[in-house]
FIMI-221656 format. One record per residue (C-alpha): residue number from 1; chain; x, y, z. Coordinates in steps of 0.1 Angstrom, whole numbers, plus 5000, padded with zeros to 4 digits. Layout:
REM residues N
+-----+-----+------+------+------+
| seq | mol |    x |    y |    z |
+-----+-----+------+------+------+
| NUM |   A |    X |    Y |    Z |
...
+-----+-----+------+------+------+
END
This chain:
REM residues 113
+-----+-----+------+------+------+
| seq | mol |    x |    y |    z |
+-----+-----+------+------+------+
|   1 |   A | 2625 | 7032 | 5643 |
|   2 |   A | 2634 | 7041 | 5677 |
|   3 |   A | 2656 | 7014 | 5687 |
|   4 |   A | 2682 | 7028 | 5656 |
|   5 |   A | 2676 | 7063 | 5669 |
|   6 |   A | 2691 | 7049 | 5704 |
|   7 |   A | 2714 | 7023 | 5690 |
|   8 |   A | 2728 | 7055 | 5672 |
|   9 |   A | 2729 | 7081 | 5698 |
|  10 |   A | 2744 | 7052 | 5721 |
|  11 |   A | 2771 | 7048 | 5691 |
|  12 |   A | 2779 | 7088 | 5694 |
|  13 |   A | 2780 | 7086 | 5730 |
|  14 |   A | 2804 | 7062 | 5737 |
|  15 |   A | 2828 | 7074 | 5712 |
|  16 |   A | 2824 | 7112 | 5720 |
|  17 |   A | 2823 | 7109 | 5763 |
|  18 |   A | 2863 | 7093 | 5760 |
|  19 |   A | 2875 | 7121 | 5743 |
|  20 |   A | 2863 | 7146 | 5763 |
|  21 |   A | 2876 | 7129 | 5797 |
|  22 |   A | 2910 | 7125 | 5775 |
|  23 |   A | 2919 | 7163 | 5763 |
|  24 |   A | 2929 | 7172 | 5800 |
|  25 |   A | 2945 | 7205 | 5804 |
|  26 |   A | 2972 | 7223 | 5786 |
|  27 |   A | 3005 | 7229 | 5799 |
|  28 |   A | 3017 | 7259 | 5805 |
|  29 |   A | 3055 | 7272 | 5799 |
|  30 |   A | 3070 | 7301 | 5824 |
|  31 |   A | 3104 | 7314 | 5839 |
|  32 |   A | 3124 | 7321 | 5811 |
|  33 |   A | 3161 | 7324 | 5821 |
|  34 |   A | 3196 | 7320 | 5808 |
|  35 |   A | 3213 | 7294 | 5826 |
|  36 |   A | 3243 | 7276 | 5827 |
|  37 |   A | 3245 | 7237 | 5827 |
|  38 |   A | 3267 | 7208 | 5831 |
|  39 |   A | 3262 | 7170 | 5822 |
|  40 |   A | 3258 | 7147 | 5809 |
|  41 |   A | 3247 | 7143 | 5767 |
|  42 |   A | 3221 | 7119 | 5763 |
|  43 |   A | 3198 | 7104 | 5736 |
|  44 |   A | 3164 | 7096 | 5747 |
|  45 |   A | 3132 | 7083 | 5727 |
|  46 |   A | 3132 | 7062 | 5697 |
|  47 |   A | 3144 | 7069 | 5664 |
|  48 |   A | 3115 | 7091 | 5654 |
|  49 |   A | 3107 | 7108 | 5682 |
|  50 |   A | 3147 | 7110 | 5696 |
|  51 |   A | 3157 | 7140 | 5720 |
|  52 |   A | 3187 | 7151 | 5734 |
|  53 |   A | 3187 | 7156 | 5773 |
|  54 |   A | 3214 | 7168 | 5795 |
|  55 |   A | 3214 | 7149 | 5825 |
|  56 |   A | 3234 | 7158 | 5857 |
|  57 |   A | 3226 | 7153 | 5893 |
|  58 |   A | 3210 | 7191 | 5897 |
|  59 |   A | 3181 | 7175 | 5874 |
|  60 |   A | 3178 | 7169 | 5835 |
|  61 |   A | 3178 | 7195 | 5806 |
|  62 |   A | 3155 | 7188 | 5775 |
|  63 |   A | 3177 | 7203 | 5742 |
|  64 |   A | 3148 | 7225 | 5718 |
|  65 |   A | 3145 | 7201 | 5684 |
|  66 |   A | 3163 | 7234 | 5664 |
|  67 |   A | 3197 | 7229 | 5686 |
|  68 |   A | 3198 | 7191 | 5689 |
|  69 |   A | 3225 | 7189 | 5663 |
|  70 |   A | 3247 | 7211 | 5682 |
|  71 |   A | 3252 | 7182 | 5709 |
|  72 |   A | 3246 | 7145 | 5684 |
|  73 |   A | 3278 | 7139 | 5683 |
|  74 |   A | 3291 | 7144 | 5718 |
|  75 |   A | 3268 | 7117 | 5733 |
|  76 |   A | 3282 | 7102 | 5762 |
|  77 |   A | 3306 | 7132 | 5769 |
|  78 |   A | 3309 | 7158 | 5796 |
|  79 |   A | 3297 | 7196 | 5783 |
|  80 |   A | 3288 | 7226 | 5798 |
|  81 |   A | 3263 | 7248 | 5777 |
|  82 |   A | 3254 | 7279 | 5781 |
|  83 |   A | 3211 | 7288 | 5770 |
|  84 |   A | 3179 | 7299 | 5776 |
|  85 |   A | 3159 | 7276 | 5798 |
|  86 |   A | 3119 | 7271 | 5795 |
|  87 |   A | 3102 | 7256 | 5822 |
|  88 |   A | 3069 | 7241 | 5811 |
|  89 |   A | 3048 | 7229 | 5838 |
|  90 |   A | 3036 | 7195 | 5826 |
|  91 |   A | 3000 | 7180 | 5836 |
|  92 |   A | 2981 | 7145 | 5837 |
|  93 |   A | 2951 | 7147 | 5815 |
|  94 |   A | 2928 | 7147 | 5845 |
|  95 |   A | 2942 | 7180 | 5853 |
|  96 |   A | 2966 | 7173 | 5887 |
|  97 |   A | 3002 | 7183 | 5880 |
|  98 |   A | 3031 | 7162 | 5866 |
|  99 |   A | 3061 | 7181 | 5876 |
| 100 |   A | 3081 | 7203 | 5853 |
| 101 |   A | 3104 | 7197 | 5818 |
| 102 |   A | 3133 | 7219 | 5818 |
| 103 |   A | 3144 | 7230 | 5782 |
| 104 |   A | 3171 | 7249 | 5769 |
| 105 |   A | 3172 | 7266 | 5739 |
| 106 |   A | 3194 | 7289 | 5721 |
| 107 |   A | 3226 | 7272 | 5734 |
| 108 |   A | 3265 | 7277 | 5734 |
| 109 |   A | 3287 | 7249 | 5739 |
| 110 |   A | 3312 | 7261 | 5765 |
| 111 |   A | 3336 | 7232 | 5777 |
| 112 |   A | 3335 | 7194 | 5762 |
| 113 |   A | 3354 | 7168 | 5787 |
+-----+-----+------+------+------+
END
């Protein structure tokens, strides 16, 4: 009787302990500005999880999922939009910092080249 007791707390403990180790910490989104931004269109991902980034040598721009339709069809094109940018400070799941995602939401199309 006691080996199943420990055969099934050793069960629960190795598939409990993994996800613990693997929620990390949440990111965290600050500095909300409006900005102004030229580049590059670009689709990235595959087709189910596809974004639109604007890429430009100043740094890449992630497009919210709402406003990617604005840009679809000028990939591969020169545009300057004008939107609100998000920066969410991104993090490894063991907690130490991956850099930052810069997204822009609420955008104008300004100028197509």
């Amino acid at each position: 009787m006691n080996d199943s007791r420990f055969l099934i707390a050793a069960a629960i403990l190795l598939i409990v302990v993994p996800f613990i180790f693997a929620r990390g910490a949440k990111d965290s989104a600050s500095a909300v500005k409006t900005v102004r931004v030229t580049g590059t269109v670009r689709l990235v991902g595959t087709d189910i999880f596809s974004e639109i980034v604007i890429s430009s040598p100043e740094g890449e721009w992630y497009i919210e999922a709402d406003e990617k339709e604005k840009l679809h069809s000028l990939q591969h094109r020169t545009v300057t939009v004008e939107g609100t940018e998000t920066i969410i400070q991104l993090t490894f799941a063991g907690g130490f910092p991956a850099g930052n995602r810069y997204v822009l939401s609420n955008i104008v199309v300004i100028k197509v080249e």
